[in-house]
C-alpha positions as MATLAB code, in Angstrom:
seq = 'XXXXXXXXXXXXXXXXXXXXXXXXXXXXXXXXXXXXXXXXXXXXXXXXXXXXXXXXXXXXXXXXXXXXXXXXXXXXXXXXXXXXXXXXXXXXXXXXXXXXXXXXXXXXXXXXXXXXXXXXXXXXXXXXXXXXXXXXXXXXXXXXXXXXXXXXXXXXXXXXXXXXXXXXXXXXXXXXXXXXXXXXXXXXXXXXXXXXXXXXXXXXXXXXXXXXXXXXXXXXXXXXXXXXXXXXXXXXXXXXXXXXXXXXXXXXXXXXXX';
ca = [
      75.578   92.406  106.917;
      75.073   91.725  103.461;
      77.214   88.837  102.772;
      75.941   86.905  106.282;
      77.083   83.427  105.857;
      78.505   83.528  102.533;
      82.097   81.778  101.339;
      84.119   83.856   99.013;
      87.378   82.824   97.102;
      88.894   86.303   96.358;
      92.376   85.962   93.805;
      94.715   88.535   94.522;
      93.922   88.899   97.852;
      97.543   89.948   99.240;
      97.478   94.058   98.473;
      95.644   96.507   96.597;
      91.891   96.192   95.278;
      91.902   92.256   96.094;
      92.965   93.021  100.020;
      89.968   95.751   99.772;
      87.691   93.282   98.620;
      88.564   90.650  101.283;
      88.066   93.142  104.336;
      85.131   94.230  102.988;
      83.516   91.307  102.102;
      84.502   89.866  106.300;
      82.875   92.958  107.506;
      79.757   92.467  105.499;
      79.969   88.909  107.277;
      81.442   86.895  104.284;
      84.739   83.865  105.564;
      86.736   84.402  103.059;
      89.349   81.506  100.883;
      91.966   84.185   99.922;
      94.444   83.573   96.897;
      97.364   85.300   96.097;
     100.982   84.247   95.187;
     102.911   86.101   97.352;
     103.033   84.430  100.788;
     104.291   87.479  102.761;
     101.145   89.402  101.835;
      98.915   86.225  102.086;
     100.047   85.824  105.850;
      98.870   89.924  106.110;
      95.571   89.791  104.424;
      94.546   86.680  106.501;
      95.308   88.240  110.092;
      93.026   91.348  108.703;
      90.585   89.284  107.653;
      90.457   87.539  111.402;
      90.493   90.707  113.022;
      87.348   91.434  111.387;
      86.062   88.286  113.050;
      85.302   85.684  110.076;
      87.242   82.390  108.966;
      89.893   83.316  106.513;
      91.454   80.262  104.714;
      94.721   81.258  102.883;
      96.136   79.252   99.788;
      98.726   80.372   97.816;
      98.703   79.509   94.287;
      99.846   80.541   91.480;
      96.660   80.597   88.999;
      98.068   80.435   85.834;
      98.422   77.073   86.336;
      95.652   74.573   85.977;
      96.050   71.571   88.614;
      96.644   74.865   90.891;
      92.987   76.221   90.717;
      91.689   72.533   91.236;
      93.888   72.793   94.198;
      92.124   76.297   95.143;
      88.584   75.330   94.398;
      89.568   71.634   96.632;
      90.928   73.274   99.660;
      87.921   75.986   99.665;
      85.589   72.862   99.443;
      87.003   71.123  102.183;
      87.214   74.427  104.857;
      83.911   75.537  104.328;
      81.987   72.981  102.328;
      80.451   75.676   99.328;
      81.686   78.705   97.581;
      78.880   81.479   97.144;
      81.115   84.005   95.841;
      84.108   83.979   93.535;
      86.170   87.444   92.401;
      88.300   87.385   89.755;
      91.178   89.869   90.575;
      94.098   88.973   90.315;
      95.626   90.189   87.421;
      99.508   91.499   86.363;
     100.825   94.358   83.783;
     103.912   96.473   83.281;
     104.269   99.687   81.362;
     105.171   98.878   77.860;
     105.154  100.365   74.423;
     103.302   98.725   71.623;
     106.726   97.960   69.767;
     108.256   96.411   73.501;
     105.427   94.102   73.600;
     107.634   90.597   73.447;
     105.944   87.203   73.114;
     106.951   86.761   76.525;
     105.014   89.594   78.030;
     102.024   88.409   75.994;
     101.572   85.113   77.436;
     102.551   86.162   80.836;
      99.882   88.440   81.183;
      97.305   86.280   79.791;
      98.361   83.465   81.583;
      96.768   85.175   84.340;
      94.441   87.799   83.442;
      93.078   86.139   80.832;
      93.612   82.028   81.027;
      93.613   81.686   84.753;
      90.651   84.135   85.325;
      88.497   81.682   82.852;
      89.861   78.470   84.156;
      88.875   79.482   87.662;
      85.293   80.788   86.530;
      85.057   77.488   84.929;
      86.132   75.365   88.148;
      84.144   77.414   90.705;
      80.663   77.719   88.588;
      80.699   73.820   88.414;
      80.183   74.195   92.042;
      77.601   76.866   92.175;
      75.663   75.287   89.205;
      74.735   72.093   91.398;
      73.363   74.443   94.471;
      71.997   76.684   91.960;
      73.322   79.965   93.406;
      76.589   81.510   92.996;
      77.894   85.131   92.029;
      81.131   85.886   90.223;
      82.859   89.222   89.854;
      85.246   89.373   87.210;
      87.462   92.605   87.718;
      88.463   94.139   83.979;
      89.405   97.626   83.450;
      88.551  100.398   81.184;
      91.468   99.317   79.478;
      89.614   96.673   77.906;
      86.979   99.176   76.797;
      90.012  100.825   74.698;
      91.368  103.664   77.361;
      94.456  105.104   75.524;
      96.054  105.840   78.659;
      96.520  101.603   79.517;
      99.607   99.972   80.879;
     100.314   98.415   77.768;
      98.222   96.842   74.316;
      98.511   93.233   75.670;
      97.407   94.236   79.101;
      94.069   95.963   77.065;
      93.755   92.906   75.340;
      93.395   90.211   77.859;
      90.778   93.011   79.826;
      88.786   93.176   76.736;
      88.852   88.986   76.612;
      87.565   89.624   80.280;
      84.464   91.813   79.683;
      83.681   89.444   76.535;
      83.483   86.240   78.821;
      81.908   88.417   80.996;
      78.647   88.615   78.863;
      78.618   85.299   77.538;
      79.243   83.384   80.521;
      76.437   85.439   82.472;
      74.360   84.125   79.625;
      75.509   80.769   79.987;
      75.269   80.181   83.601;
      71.883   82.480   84.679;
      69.483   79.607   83.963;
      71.785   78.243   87.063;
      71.225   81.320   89.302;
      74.585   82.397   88.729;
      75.169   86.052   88.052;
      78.178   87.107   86.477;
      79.265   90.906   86.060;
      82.502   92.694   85.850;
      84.283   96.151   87.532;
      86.048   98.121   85.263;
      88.617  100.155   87.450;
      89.804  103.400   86.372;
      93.223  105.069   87.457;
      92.961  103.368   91.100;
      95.845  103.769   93.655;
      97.197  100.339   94.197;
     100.760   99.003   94.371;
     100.398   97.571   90.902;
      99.562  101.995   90.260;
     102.244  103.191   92.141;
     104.953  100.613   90.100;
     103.205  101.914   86.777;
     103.573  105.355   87.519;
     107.315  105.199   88.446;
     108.353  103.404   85.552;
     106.916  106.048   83.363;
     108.409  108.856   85.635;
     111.607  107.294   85.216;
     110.900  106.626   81.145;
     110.283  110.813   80.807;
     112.778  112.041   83.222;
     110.328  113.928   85.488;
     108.850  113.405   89.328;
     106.223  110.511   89.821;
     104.358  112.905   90.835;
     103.635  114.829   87.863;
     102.746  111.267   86.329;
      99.792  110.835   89.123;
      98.789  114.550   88.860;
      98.570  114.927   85.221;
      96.628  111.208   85.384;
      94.035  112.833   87.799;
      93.325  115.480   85.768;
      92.038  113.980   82.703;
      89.158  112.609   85.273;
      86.304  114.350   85.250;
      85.610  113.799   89.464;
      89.371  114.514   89.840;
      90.624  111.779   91.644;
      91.612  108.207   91.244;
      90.314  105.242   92.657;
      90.950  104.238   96.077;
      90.870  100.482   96.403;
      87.843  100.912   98.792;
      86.000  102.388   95.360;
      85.933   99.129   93.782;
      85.534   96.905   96.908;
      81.786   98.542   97.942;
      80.838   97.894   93.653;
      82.084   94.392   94.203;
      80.084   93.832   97.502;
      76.972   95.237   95.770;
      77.862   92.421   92.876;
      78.215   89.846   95.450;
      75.258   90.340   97.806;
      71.105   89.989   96.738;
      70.659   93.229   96.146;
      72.540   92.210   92.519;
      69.918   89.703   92.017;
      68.710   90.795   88.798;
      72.052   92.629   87.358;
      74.183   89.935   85.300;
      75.899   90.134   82.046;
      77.316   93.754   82.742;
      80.911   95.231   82.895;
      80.851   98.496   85.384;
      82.746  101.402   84.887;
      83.957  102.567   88.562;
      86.749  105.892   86.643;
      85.123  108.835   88.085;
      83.718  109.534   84.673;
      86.819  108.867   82.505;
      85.246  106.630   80.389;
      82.154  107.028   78.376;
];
């Protein structure tokens, strides 16, 4: 049990790679604070967690608003009285063309993946700088690394803001035992995946899935993610056997990045 006796706030928690993360992180031994805005799969992700046997707190919160993460980082204080662990994941997109890219879509997406992601890095190291022990786990993408085959230009963009905060807030915060890293998720098969892929299908006129199959093959291992992929990274992040690996963004693409 890697995570024995550890709290972890996990954003996104309702479906795809933040559910992943939550289950994983109970069965390593880890109660978990989930986040996620969507209180249908809040209520889901909680009852898996508590199958698994640990203390799941849900709050749901939208986190591109500020007095909402105080909230988060408040309520997670209160329930289990530290926060060892925090991962970054939620995060939204849509498939978009450079030239669609409104003002709109801009600040939506960095509201979240971008603004929110900092502004609850911010709240929760506060916390873990005055016990002198926390670990963070920002998820990115290999969009943000410049992947041409990205959602959209604005989704690459507040990625790449990701992996840069990444490395200078693991500077910042390891003389306070805090270790800070990133995941950079390939193609992975998510709900946020499966909308992707039939908006382009219905964009080119052919089957969704041609879309996934002539994804795949561009990767070198020949398969996408599964949500479980990223989870076991971000457990390794998360538990002491990290110690001494801070300041780095990941690359979990079955090769299709350099």
């Amino acid at each position: 049990m890697r995570l024995a006796n550890k709290v972890a706030i996990v954003t996104g928690a309702g479906r795809g790679m933040g559910r992943a993360i939550s289950l994983h992180f109970a069965r390593e031994g880890a109660d978990i604070a989930a986040v996620e805005v969507n209180g249908n799969t809040l209520r889901e992700v909680v009852e898996e967690v508590r199958e698994q046997g640990r203390k799941c707190l849900p709050i749901q919160a939208d986190l591109s608003q500020l007095p909402e993460i105080d909230r988060m980082v408040k309520q997670t204080l209160q329930e289990f009285g530290k926060i060892d662990i925090l991962v970054n994941n939620a995060g939204v997109t849509k498939a978009l063309g450079l030239f669609e890219i409104t003002e709109a879509d801009w600040d939506w997406m960095h509201s979240i993946n971008l603004k929110g992601l900092f502004f609850c890095l911010q709240s929760v190291a506060r916390e873990m700088a005055r016990r002198k022990y926390g670990k963070i786990v920002n998820i990115a993408s290999i969009a943000g690394k410049g992947y041409p085959g990205t959602s959209n230009a604005a989704y690459a963009a507040s990625k790449g803001g990701v992996i840069a905060l990444t490395k200078v807030a693991a500077q910042l915060l390891g003389p306070d035992n805090i270790n800070v890293n990133a995941i950079c998720p390939g193609v992975t098969r998510t709900d946020m995946f499966q909308r992707l892929a039939t908006e382009r299908a219905r964009q080119r006129g052919v089957p969704i899935e041609e879309i996934v199959k002539a994804r795949e093959e561009t990767i070198p291992i020949r398969r996408s993610n599964t949500p479980d992929d990223i989870a076991m990274m971000a457990v390794f992040l998360a538990s002491d056997e990290a110690a001494n690996v801070t300041g780095q963004a990941i690359n979990v693409d079955g090769g299709l990045m350099p």
